[in-house]
C-alpha positions as CSV (number, residue, x, y, z in Angstrom):
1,X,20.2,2.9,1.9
2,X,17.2,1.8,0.5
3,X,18.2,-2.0,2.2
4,X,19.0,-0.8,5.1
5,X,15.5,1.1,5.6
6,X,13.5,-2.1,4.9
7,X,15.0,-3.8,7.8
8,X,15.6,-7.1,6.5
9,X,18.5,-9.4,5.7
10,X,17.2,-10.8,2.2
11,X,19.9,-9.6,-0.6
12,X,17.1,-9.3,-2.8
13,X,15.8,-6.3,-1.9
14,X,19.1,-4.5,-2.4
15,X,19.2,-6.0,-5.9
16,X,15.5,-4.5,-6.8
17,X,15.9,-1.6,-5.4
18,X,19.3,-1.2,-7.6
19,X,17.6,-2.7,-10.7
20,X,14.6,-0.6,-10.9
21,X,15.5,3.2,-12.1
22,X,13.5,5.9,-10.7
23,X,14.0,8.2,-13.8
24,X,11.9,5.8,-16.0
25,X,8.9,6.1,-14.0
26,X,8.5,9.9,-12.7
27,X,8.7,11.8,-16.3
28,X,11.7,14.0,-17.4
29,X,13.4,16.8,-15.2
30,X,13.9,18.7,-13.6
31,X,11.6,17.5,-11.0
32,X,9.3,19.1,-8.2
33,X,10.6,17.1,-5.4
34,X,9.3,17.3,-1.4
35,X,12.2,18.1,0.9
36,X,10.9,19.0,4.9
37,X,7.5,19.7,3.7
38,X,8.8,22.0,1.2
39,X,8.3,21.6,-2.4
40,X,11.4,22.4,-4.4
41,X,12.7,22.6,-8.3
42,X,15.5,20.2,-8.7
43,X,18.2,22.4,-10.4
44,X,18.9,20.0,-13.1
45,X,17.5,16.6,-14.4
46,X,20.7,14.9,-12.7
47,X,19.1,11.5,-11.2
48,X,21.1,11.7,-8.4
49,X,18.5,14.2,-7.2
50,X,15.9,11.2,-7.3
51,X,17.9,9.0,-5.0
52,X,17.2,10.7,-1.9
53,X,14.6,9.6,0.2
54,X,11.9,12.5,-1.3
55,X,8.5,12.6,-2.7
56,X,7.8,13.3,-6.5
57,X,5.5,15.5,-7.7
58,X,3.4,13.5,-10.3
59,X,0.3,15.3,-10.5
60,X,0.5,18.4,-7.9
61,X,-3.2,20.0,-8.6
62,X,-4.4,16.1,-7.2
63,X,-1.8,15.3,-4.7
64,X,-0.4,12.5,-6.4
65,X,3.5,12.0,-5.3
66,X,5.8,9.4,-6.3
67,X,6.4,8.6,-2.6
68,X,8.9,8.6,0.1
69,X,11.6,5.3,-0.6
70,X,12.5,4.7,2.7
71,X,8.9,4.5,4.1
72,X,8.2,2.5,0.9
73,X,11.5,0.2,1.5
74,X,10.2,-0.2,5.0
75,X,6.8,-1.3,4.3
76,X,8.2,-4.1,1.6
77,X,10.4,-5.1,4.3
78,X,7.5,-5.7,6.9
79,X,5.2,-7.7,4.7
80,X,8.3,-9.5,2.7
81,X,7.5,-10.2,-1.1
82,X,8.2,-13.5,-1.7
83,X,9.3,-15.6,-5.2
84,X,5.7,-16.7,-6.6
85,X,3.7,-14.5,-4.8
86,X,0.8,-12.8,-6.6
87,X,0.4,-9.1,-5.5
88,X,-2.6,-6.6,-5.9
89,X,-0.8,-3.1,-5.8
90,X,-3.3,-0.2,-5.4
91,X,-2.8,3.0,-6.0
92,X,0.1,2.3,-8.4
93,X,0.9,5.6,-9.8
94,X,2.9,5.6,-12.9
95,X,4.1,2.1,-11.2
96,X,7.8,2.8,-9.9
97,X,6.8,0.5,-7.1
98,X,5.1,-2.1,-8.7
99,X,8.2,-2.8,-10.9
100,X,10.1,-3.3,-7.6
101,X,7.2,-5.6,-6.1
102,X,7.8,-7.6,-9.6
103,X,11.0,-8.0,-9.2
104,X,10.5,-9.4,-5.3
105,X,7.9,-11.7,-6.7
106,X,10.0,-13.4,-9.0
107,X,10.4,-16.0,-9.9
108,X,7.1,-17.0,-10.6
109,X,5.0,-14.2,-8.8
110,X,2.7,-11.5,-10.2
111,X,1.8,-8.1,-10.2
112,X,-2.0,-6.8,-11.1
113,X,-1.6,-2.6,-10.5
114,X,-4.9,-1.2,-10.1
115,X,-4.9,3.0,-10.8
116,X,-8.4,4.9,-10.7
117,X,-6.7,7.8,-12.7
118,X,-6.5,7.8,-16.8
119,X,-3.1,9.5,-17.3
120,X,-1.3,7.6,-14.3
121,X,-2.9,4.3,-15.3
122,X,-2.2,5.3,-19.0
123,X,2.3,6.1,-17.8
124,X,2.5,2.9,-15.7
125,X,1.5,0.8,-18.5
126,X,4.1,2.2,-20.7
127,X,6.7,2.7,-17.8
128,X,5.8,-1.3,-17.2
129,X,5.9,-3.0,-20.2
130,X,9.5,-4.6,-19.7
131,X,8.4,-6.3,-16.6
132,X,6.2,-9.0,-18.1
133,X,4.8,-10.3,-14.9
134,X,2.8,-6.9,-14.4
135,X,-0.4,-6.2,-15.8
136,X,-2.1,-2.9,-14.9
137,X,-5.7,-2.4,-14.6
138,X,-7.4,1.2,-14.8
139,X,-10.4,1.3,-12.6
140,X,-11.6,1.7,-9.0
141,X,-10.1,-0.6,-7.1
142,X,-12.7,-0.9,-4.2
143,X,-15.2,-1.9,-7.0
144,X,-13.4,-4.4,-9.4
145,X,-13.0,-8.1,-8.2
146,X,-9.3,-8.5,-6.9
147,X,-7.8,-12.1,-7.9
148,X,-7.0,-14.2,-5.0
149,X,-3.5,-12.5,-3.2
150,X,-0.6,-13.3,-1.0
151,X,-0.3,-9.4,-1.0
152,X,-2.4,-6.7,-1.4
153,X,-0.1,-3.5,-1.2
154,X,-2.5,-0.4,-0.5
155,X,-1.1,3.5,-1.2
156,X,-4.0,5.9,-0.7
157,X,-5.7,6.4,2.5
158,X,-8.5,3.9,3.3
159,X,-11.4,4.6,6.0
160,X,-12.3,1.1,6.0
161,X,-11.0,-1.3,4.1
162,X,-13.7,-3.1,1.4
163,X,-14.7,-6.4,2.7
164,X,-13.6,-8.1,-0.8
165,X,-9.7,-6.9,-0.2
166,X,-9.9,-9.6,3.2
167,X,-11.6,-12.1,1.0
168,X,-9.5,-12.0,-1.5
169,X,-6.4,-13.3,0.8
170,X,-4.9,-16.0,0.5
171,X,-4.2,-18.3,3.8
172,X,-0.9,-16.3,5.5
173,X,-1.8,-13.1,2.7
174,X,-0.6,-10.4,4.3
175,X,-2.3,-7.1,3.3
176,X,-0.6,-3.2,4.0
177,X,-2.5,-0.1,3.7
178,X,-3.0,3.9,5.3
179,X,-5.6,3.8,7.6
180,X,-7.5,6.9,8.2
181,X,-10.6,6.3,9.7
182,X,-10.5,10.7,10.7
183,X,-8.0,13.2,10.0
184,X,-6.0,12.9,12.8
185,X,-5.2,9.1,12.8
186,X,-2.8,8.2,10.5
187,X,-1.0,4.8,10.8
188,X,0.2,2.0,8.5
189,X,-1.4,-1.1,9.4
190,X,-0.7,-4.9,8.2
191,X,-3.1,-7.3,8.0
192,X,-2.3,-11.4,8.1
193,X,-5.2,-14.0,7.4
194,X,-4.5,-16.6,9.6
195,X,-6.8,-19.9,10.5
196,X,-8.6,-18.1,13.3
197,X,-9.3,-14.5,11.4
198,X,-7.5,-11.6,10.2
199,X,-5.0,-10.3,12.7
200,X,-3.6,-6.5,12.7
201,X,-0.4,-5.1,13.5
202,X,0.1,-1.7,13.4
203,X,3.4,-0.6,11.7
204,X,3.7,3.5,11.8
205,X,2.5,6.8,11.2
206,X,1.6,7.2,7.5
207,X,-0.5,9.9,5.6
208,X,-1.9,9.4,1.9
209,X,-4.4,10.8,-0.3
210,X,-7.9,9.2,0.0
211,X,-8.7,5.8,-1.5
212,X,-11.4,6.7,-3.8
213,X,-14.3,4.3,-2.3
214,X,-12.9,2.7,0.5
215,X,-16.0,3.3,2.6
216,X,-16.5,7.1,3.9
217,X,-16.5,8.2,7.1
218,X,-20.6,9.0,7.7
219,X,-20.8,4.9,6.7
220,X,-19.4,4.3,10.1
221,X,-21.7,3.5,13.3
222,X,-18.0,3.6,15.1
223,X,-14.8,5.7,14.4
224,X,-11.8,5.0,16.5
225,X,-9.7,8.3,17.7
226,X,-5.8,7.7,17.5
227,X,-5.4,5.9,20.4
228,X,-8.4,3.2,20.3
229,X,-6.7,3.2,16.1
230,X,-3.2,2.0,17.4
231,X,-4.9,-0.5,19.8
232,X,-6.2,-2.2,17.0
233,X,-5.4,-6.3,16.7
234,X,-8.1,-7.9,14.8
235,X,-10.5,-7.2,12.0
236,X,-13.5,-9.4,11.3
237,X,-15.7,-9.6,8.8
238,X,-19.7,-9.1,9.9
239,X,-20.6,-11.5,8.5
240,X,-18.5,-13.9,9.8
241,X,-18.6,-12.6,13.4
242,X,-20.6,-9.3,14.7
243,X,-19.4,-6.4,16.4
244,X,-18.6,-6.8,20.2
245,X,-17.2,-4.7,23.1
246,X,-13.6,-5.1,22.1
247,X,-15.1,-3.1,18.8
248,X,-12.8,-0.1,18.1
249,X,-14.1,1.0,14.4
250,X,-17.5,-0.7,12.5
251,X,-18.7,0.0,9.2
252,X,-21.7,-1.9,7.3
253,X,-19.3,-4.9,6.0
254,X,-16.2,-4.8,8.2
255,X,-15.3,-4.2,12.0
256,X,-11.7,-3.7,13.5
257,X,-11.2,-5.5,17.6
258,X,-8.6,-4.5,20.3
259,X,-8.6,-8.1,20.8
260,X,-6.2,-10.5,19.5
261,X,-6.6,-13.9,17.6
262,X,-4.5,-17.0,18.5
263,X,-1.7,-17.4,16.7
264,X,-1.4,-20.0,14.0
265,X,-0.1,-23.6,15.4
């Protein structure tokens, strides 16, 4: 199921969703589990009650989930780990899906998980000491230098994204993250660096807790509503190019454009 919801033909996403175990990386059950915006006791620490495609409560006083698989299996899909590639995953949690980004990435490829919180930090290094092409790094994200990426894999909400996550791609790094530039928009957006700039497609709807740092909403001069959000095609650094009319959402560092780039030759 969880190959069928990522959309693509590559047999190696069947065989790292099946060799990475939920159970390892969630904590023991039973387990507080999200079913149709309900939060639920699982009657019994059966796994079986993990493979469904639910949130896991890791931290319910902060919001923190283990998230949805399907939406998780879809977003892989889209920006397709590939052998060798080196990832930045932010926001890694106790690192469930950073094992299963390692295991696209090999051979070859790496991992660095970035988690602002202690504990989570503290259970995905345990939880990811078998996969020896993961390191995890506890700190803020938005503030630490990111190495240079072929993927930068995003899951808390970001307002605008830090000018150092573009820089840090590599030519054809694709980036994913939540944007939420207000409360009511809410999409998953993709972001390829291609020889003419950084172009956007929006993917779907998608909610998460707020990045810590990525750039509040009072920092803004412009804030898209959902609409002008999901017209979104471009983002450009300022100081590579400044805002225009095509302008949709502008921060101090970053901008995002309704208007497209030309595709790569």
């Amino acid at each position: 199921m969880m190959a069928v919801a990522s959309g693509s033909t590559d047999p190696r996403f069947g065989r790292a969703f099946e060799l990475v175990r939920r159970e390892a990386f969630v904590g023991p059950g039973p387990w507080h589990i999200n079913v149709y915006q309900r939060t639920v006791q699982t009657p019994s620490a059966d796994p079986a009650f993990l493979y469904q495609n639910v949130l896991v409560r890791l931290d319910a006083a902060k919001g923190i989930n283990n998230g949805e698989p399907f939406l998780h299996a879809a977003w892989m899909g889209a920006v397709e780990p590939k052998a060798g590639d080196a990832i930045c995953h932010i926001g890694a949690g106790t690192g469930y899906y950073s094992a299963i980004l390692s295991v696209l990435a090999l051979p070859g490829g790496t991992v660095n998980a970035f988690e602002i919180d202690e504990d989570l930090a503290r259970r995905a290094r345990d939880n990811l000491e078998p996969f020896e092409n993961v390191s995890v790094i506890r700190g803020d994200a938005t503030q630490l230098p990111l190495s240079p990426s072929d993927l930068i894999y995003v899951n808390a909400g970001v307002v605008m994204p830090p000018s150092g996550w573009l820089s840090a791609l590599r030519p054809l790094g694709r980036m994913i993250f939540p944007w939420r530039p207000t409360q009511a928009a809410g999409l998953a957006i993709i972001i390829l660096r291609q020889q003419a700039g950084f172009s956007v497609k929006p993917l779907m709807a998608s909610y998460f807790i707020p990045c810590v740092g990525a750039t509040a909403a009072e920092e803004c001069t412009k804030i898209p509503d959902q609409s002008e959000a999901w017209s979104t095609r471009s983002v450009w650094l300022t100081a590579d190019r400044e805002p225009d009319e095509t302008a949709v959402a502008v921060s101090k560092d970053v901008w995002f454009s309704s208007a497209e780039i030309p595709a790569d030759p």
